[in-house]
C-alpha atoms as one frame of an Amber mdcrd trajectory, in Angstrom:
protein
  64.118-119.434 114.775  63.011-116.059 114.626  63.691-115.780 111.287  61.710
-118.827 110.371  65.252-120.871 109.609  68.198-122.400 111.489  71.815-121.316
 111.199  74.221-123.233 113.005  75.947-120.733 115.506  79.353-121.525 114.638
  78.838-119.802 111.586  77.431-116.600 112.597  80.517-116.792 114.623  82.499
-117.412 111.868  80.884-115.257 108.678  80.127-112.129 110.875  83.439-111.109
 111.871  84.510-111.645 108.063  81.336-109.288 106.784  82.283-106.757 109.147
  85.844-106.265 108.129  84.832-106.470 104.841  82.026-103.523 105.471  84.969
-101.313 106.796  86.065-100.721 102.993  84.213 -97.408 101.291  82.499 -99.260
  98.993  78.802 -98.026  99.673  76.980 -95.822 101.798  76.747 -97.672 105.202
  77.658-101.202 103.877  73.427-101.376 102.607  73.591-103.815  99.508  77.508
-104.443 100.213  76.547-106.507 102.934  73.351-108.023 102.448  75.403-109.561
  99.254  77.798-110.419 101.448  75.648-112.437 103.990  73.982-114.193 100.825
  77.705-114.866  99.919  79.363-116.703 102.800  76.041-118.152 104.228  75.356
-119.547 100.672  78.515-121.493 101.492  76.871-123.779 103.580  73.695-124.292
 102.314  71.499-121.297 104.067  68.736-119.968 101.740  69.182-116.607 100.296
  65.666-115.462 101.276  67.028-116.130 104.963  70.868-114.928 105.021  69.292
-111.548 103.333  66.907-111.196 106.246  69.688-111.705 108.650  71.615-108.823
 107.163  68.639-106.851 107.461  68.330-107.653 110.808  71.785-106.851 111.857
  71.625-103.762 110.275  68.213-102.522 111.973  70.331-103.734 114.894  73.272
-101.609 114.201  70.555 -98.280 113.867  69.008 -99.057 116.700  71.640 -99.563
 118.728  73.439 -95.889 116.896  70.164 -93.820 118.236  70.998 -92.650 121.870
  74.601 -91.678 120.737  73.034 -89.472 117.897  70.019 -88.428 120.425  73.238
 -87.658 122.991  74.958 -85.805 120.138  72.276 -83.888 118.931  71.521 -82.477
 122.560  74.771 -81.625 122.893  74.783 -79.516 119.648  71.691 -77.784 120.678
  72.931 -76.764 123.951  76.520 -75.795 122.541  74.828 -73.306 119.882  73.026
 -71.587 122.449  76.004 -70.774 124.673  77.421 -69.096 121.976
């Protein structure tokens, strides 16, 4: 609804598992373009606009950043205190 469209949950259940095996393979810098293709792909299957699968894999990317910053905040404080010690 968010997203101005209507996907069926079963097949966000379905397609997302697929898309992120398939993102595991080194095919592109962080799966961008790999997977928004993908989502186009499999939601395409069942009649889900391309405007709105595309804007789902945006989405679950900015997810996957957002949810990636403490660790790298974490990690990065934990460099700068290790460098100093030496």
């Amino acid at each position: 609804a968010g997203l101005h469209g209507s996907i069926p949950p079963i097949y966000i259940f379905l397609f997302n598992p697929i898309i992120a095996v398939a993102l595991i393979a080194p095919i592109s810098i962080g799966g961008l373009g790999t997977g928004s293709v993908l989502y186009v792909y499999f939601y395409g299957l069942v009649g889900v606009p391309q405007t709105l699968a595309f804007a789902l894999s945006l989405v679950k990317q900015a997810e996957i950043y957002v949810g990636s910053l403490p660790g790298g905040v974490l990690w990065l404080r934990k460099s700068e205190t290790g460098s100093r010690a030496e």
